[in-house]
Residue, then its C-alpha position, 0 to 999 in steps of 0.5 A: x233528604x229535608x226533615x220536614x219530610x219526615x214530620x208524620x214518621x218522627x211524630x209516629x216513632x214517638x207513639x212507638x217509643x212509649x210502646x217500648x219496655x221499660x226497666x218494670x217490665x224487664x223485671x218481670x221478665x227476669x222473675x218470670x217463673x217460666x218462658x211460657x209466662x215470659x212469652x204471656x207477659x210480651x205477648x200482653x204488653x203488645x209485642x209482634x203488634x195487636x192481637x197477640x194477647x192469648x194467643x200460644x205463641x212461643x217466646x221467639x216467635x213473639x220477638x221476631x214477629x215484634x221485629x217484622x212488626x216495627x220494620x212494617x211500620x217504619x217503612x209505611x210511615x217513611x219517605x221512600x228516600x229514607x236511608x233506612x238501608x244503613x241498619x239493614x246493611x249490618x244484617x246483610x253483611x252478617x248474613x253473608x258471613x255466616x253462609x260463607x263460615x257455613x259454606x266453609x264449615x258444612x253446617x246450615x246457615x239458617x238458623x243464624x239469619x239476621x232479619x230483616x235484609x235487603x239481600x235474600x240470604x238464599x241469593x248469597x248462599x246459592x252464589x257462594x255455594x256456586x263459587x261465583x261471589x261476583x253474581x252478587x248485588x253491588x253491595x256485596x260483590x267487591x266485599x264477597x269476592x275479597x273474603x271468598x279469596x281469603x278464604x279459599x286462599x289463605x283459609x284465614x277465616x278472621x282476616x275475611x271477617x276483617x274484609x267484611x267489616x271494613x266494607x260494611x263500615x266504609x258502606x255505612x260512612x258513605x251512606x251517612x255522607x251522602x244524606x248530609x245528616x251529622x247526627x248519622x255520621x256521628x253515630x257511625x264514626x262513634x260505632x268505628x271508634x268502638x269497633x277499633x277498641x274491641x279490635x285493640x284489647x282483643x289483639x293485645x291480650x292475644x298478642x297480635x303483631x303490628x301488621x296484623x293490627x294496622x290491617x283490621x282498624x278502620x278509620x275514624x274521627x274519634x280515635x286515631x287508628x294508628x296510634x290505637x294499633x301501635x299500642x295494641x302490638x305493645x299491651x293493654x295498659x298502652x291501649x287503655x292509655x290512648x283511650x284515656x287520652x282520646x276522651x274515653x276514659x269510662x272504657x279504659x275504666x270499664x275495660x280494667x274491670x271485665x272485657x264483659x264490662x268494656x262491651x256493656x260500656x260500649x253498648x251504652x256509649x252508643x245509647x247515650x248517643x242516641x238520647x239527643x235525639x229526643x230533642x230534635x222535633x222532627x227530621x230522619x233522627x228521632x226514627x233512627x234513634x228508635x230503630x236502634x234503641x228498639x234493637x236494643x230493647x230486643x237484643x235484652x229480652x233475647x239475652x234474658x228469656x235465652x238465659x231464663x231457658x238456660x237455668x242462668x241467674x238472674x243476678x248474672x242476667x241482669x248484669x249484662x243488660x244495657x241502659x235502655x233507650x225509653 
């Protein structure tokens, strides 16, 4: 992968990124009288791609077609070689997880389909309905084949997603170290470190043992995972003090105030990662750095018109949006 393939597809992610919302329009989103008027507003400021002003399109709709809508452009305007399968392998994994808790569970797995995938999740549901994990793409046959077994097994439904999890990320790292790109790397290590975090206060205020905590954390480069798991067995203030002493102090900070705080601090980490981006002129960053960023974007606009829908302020709303990345 050489970034000079990658010229005409970063230069396009710039135009894309002046597309995105900014913290006005989020605001109007926030004191929109209603979700129709809500979905009016995205619906004129572009979103699902041109020609959606005045159309009735509900406010869901609109968001989905605005994913499909940047995928399509993203994959027109990329090498072939592009490691664009790293964020789709997250929806993968997520949509095997789900259909296994609903294969389990006898409730549809449907309506919680991550898009867009690499795998069909109608494949995924038709191999575990079957029972036959191993039927699955290479990606996910080792991985499903261990947490069908868990599952079956020990009906310990948080130790397969541990399975999973370990699995999805050692596939993320393996992807970053074969396209010889720091800047990937980095943001995968950082996104370890952050999940090692969740998994340390978590199992500290549940009071998970040792071995159980050892067994979840994954490995990475920014925070030891040992030291992390030995002191989520003890307590919390043992686990904010590794995260002081490992140049985390803002999450031990934020963790002292609200677990809601600790996992808005981390979704900004991984924002503020993704700002050096906007200095590199050309190469694979700028257009990961907006695919994450504009996941971000989408993941906000969901959280407020769900919330407008379900009568939540919008003071309350409004504390639980990230930074944005435009």
């Amino acid at each position: 992968m050489k970034d000079i393939d990658f010229v005409f597809a970063s230069a396009y992610m710039r135009t894309l990124e002046k597309k995105m919302l900014g913290k006005a329009d989020f605001e109007t989103l926030l004191n929109a009288a209603s979700l129709e008027e809500a979905s009016r507003y995205l619906a004129s400021k572009g979103y699902g791609g041109d020609g959606r002003a005045g159309r009735d399109l509900d406010w869901e709709t609109l968001v989905k077609e605005e994913l499909a809508y940047i995928w399509a452009e993203i994959k027109n305007t990329c090498p072939e070689d592009a490691p664009l399968d790293v964020f789709l392998y997250q929806n993968d994994f997520h949509n095997l997880k789900t259909i296994l808790k609903a294969s389990f569970s006898g409730i549809d797995y449907r309506p919680s389909v991550l898009e867009p995938y690499t795998i069909e999740p109608d494949v995924i549901a038709r191999a575990v309905a079957a029972g036959r994990p191993e039927s699955l793409p290479d990606i996910l046959k080792a991985p499903a084949i261990e947490a069908y077994q868990i599952l079956t097994r020990d009906k310990d439904g948080q130790l397969a997603e541990i399975a999973l999890d370990k699995a999805l990320f050692a596939l993320m790292r393996t992807v970053a170290e074969q396209t010889e790109n720091l800047f990937l790397s980095g943001w995968v290590d950082l996104h370890t470190a952050i999940v090692n975090m969740k998994i340390a206060l978590r199992g500290a205020a549940s009071g998970k043992d040792g071995a159980f905590l050892q067994r979840a954390m994954m490995d990475c480069g920014r925070i030891n995972a040992g030291r992390l798991a030995d002191a989520a067995a003890r307590n919390i203030p043992a686990v904010l003090q590794v995260f002081s002493q490992s140049s985390f102090e803002g999450a031990a900070v934020a963790a002292r105030t609200s677990f809601a705080a600790f996992e808005l601090w981390c979704d900004n980490a991984l924002i503020a990662y993704l700002q050096s981006a906007r200095y590199i002129t050309f190469g694979f960053e700028p257009i990961f750095a907006f695919l994450v960023g504009k996941q971000y974007e989408l993941r906000s606009v969901r959280t407020i018109l769900s919330g407008l829908r379900g009568g939540v302020p919008t003071g309350v709303l409004r504390e639980r949006l990230c930074e944005l990345y435009a």
